[in-house]
C-alpha positions as a LaTeX table, in Angstrom:
\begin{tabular}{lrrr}
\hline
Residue & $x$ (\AA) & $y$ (\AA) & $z$ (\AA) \\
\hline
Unk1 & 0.00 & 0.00 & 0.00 \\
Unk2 & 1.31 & 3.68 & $-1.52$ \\
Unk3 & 0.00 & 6.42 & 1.19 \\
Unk4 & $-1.15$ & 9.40 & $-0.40$ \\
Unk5 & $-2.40$ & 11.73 & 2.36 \\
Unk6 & $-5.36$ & 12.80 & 2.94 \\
Unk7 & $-5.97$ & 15.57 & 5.83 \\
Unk8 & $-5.42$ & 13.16 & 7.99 \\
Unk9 & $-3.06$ & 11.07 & 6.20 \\
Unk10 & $-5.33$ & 8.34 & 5.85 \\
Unk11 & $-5.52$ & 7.51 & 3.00 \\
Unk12 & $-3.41$ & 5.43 & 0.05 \\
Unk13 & $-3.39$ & 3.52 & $-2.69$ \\
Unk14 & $-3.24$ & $-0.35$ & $-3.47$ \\
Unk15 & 0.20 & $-1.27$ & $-4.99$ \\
Unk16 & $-1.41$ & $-3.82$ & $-6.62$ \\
Unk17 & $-4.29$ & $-1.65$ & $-8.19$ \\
Unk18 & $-5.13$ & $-2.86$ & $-11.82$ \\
Unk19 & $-6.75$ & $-1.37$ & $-14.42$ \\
Unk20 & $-10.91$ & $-1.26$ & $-14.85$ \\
Unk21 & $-11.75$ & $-3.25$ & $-17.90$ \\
Unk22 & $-15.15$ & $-4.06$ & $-19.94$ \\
Unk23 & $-15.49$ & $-7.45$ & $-21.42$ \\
Unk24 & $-18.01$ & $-7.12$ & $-23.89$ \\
Unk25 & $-20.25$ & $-10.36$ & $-26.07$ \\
Unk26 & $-22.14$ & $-9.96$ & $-29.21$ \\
Unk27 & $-24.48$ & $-13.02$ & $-30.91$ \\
Unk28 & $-26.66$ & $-11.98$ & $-33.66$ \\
Unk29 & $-27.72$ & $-13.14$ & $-37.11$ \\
Unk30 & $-28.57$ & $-10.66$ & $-40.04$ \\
Unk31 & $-30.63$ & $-11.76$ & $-43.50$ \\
Unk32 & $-31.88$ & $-10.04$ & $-46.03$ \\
Unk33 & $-35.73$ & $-10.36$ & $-45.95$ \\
Unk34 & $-36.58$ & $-8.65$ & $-49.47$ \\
Unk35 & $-34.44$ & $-6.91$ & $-51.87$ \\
Unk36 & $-32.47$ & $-3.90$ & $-50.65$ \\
Unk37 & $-33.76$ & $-4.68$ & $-46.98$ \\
Unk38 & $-32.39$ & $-6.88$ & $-43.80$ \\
Unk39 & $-33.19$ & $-7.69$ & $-40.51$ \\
Unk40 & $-30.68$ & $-8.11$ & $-37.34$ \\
Unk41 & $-31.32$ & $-9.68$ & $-34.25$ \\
Unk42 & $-28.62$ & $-9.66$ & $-31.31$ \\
Unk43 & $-27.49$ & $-10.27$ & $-28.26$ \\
Unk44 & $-25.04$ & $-7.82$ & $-26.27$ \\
Unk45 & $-23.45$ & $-8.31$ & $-22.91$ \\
Unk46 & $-20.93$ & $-6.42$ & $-21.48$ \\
Unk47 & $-19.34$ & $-6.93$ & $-17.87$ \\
Unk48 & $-17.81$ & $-4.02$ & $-16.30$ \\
Unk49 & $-15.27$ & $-5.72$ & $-13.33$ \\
Unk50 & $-11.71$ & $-4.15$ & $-11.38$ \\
Unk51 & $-13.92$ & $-1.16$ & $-10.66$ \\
Unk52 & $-11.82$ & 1.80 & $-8.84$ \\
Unk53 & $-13.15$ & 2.36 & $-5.61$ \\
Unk54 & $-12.24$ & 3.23 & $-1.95$ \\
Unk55 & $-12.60$ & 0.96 & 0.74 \\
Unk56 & $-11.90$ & 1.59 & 4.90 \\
Unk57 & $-9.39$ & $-0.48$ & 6.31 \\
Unk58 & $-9.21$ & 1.17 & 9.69 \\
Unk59 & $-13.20$ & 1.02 & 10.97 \\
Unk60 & $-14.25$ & $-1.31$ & 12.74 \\
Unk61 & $-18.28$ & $-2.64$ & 12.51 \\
Unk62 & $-20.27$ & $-4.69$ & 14.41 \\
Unk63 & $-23.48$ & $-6.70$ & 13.15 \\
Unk64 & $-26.79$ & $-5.51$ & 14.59 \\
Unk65 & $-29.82$ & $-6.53$ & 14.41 \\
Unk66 & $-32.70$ & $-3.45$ & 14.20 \\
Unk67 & $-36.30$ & $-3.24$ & 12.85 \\
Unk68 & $-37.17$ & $-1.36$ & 9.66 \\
Unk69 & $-39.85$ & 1.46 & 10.80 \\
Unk70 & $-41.48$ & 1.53 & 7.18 \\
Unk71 & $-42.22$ & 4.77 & 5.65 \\
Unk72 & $-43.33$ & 6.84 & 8.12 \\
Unk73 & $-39.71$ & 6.08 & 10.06 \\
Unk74 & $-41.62$ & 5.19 & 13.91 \\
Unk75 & $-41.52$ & 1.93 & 15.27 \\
Unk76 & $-44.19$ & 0.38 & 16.79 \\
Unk77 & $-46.63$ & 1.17 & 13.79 \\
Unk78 & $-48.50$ & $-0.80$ & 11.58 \\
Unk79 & $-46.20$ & $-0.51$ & 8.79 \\
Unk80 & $-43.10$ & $-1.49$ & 10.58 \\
Unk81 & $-40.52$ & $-3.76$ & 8.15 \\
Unk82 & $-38.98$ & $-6.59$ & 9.26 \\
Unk83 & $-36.30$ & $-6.89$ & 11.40 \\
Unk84 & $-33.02$ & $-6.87$ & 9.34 \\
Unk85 & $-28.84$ & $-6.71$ & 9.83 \\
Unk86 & $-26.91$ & $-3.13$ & 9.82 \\
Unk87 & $-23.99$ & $-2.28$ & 11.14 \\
Unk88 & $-22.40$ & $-0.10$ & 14.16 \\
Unk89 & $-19.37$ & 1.63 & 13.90 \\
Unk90 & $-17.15$ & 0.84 & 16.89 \\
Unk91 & $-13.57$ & 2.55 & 16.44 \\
Unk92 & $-15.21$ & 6.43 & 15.20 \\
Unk93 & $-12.16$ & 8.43 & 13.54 \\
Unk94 & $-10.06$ & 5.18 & 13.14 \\
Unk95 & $-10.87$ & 4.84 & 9.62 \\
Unk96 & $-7.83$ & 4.15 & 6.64 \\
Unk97 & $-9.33$ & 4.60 & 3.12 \\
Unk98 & $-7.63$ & 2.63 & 0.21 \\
Unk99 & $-8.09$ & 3.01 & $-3.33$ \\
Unk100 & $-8.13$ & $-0.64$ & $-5.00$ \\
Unk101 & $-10.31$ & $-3.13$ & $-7.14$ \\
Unk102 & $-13.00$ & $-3.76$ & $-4.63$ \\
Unk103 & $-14.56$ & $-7.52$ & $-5.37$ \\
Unk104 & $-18.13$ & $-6.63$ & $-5.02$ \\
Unk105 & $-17.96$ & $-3.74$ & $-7.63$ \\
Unk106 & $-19.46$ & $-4.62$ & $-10.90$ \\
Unk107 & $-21.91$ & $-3.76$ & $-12.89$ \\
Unk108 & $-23.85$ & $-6.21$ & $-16.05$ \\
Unk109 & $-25.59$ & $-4.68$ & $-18.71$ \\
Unk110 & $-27.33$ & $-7.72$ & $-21.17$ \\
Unk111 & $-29.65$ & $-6.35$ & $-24.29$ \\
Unk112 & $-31.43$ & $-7.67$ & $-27.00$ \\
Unk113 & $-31.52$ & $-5.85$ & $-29.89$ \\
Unk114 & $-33.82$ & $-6.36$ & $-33.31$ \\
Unk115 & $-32.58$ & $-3.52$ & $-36.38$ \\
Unk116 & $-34.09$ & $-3.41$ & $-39.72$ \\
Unk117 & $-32.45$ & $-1.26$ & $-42.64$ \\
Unk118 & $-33.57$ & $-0.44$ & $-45.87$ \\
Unk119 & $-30.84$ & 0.62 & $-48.26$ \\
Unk120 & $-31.21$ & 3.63 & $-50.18$ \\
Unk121 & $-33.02$ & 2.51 & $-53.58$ \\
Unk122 & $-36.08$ & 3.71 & $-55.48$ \\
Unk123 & $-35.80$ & 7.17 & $-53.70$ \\
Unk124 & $-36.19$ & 6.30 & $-50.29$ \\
Unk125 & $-34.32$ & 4.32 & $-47.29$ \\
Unk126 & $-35.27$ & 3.04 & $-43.60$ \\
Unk127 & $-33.49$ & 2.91 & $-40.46$ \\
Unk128 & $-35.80$ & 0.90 & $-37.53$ \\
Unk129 & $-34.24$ & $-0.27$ & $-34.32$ \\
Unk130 & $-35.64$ & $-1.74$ & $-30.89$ \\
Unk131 & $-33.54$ & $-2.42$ & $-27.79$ \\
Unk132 & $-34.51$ & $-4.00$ & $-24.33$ \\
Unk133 & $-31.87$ & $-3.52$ & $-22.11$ \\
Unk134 & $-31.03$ & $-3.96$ & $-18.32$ \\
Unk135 & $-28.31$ & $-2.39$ & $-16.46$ \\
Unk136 & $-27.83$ & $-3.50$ & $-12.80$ \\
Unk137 & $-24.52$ & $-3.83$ & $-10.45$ \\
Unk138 & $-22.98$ & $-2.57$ & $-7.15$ \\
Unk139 & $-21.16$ & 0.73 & $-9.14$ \\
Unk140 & $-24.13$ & 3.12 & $-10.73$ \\
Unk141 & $-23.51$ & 4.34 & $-14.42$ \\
Unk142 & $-23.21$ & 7.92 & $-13.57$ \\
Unk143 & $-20.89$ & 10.39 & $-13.71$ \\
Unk144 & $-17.79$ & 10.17 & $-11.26$ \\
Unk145 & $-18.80$ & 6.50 & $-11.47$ \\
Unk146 & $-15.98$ & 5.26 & $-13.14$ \\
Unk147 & $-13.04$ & 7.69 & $-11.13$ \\
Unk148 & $-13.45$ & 6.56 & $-7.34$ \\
Unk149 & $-16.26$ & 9.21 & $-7.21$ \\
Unk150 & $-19.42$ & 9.22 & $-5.41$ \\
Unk151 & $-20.65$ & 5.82 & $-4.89$ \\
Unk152 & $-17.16$ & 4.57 & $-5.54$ \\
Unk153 & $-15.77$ & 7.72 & $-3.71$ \\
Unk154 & $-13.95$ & 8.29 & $-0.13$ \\
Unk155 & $-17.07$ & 10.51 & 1.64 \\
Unk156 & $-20.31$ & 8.43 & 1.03 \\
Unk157 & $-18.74$ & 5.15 & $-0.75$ \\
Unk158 & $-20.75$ & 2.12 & $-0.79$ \\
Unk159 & $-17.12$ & $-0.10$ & 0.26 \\
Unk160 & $-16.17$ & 2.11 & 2.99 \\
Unk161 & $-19.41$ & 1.99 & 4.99 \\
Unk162 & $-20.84$ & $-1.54$ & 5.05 \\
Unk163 & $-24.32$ & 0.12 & 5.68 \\
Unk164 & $-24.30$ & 1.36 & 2.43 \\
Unk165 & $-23.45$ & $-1.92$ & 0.67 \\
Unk166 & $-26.59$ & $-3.10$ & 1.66 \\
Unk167 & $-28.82$ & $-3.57$ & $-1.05$ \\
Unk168 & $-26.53$ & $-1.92$ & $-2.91$ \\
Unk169 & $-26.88$ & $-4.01$ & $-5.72$ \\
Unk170 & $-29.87$ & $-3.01$ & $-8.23$ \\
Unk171 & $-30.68$ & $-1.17$ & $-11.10$ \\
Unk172 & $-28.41$ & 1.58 & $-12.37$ \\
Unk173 & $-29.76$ & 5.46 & $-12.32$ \\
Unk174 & $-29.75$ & 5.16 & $-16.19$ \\
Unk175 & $-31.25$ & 1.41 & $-16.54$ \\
Unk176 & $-33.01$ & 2.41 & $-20.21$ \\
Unk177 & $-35.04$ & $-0.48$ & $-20.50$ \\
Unk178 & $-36.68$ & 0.26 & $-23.86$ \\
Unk179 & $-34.50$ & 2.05 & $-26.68$ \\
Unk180 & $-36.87$ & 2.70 & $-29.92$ \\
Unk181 & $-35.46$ & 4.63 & $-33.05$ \\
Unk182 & $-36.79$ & 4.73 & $-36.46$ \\
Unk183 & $-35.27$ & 7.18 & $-39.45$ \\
Unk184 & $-36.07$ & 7.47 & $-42.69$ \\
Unk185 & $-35.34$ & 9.33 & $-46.21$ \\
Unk186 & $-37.55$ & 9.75 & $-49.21$ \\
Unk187 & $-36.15$ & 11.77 & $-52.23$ \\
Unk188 & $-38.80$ & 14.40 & $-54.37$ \\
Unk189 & $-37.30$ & 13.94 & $-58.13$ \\
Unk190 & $-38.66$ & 17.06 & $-58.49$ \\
Unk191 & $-35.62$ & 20.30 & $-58.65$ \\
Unk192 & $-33.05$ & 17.66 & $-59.59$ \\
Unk193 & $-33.75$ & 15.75 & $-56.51$ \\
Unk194 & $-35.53$ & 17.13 & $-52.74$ \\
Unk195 & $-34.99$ & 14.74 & $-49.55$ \\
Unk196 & $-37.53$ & 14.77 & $-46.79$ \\
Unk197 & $-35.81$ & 13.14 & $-43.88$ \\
Unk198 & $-37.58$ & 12.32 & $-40.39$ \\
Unk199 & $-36.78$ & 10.84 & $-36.83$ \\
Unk200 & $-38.51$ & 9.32 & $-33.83$ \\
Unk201 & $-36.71$ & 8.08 & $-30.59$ \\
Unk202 & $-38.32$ & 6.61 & $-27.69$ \\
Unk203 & $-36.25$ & 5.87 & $-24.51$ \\
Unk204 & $-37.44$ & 5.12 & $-21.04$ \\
Unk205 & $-35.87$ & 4.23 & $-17.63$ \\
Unk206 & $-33.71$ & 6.90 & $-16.42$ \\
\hline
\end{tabular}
């Protein structure tokens, strides 16, 4: 461990830190279905893993059990939860925050995906495309994400406070579940040749 700091010098960096990396899978099959014209269908999968993030060395937790109070935070109510497992901080001000490839930090996104094009011919051409898509790990998909920021981050990290690992793991703030597009071309002969273009897009789940 490389110390780097910190006001109160308590923080460093894992020698043996490696680089984030995405793999990423792709299955499809593409066939024409009339002349000038085709239809994909595919599979993506990409698996974000050696996420940067902080985690606290120094603190020390113990396992408690407490009641959830339900939404209107009193216990003793009708809509109490159920009793679950959190965590008490026993050493306060103890803590030692190291940057490194935390284990639990991940994040899957898996989509299907069905495009159909239409080539430019007899004055007009076709773009159409549908994706369903889920987007769900530990590490959200927003900005700082990816730079030991925020969720990943020193202050409010979900590794350096077990409290907020729990149920941590979820959809992503931008989980865009459906993905529609369509564009398309058609060319007037008229004035040696007018195009009138147009575009939808549909997108939902932010």
């Amino acid at each position: 461990i490389n110390r780097i700091g910190g006001a109160a010098g308590n923080i460093a960096v894992d020698e043996n830190i490696t680089h984030a990396y995405v793999d990423q899978y792709l299955i499809g099959v593409e066939r024409e279905v009339f002349p000038d014209a085709s239809l994909k269908v595919q599979y993506v999968r990409r698996n974000f893993d050696d996420i940067w993030a902080f985690i606290d060395t120094g603190s020390q937790y113990e396992q408690v059990p407490r009641q959830d109070p339900g939404p209107d935070g009193r216990l003793g109510t009708a809509d109490d939860g159920s009793v679950m497992t959190v965590f008490n901080l026993l050493n306060p001000g103890q803590s030692f925050l190291v940057l490194t490839n935390p284990e639990e930090a991940f994040r899957r996104y898996d989509a299907l995906q069905a495009i159909g094009r239409k080539r430019f011919s007899r004055n007009w051409q076709l773009l159409a495309a549908y994706t369903w898509s889920s987007t769900r790990g530990t590490v959200n998909n927003v900005g700082t994400s990816n730079i030991a920021l925020g969720d990943t981050g020193p202050v409010v990290g979900i590794f350096t406070n077990p409290n907020r690992l729990i149920n941590a793991e979820g959809p992503t703030v931008f989980d865009f579940r459906h993905q529609a597009s369509v564009q398309g071309t058609y060319q007037i002969p008229m004035w040696g040749g007018v195009n009138f273009s147009a575009a939808y897009g549909y997108l939902s789940g932010g």
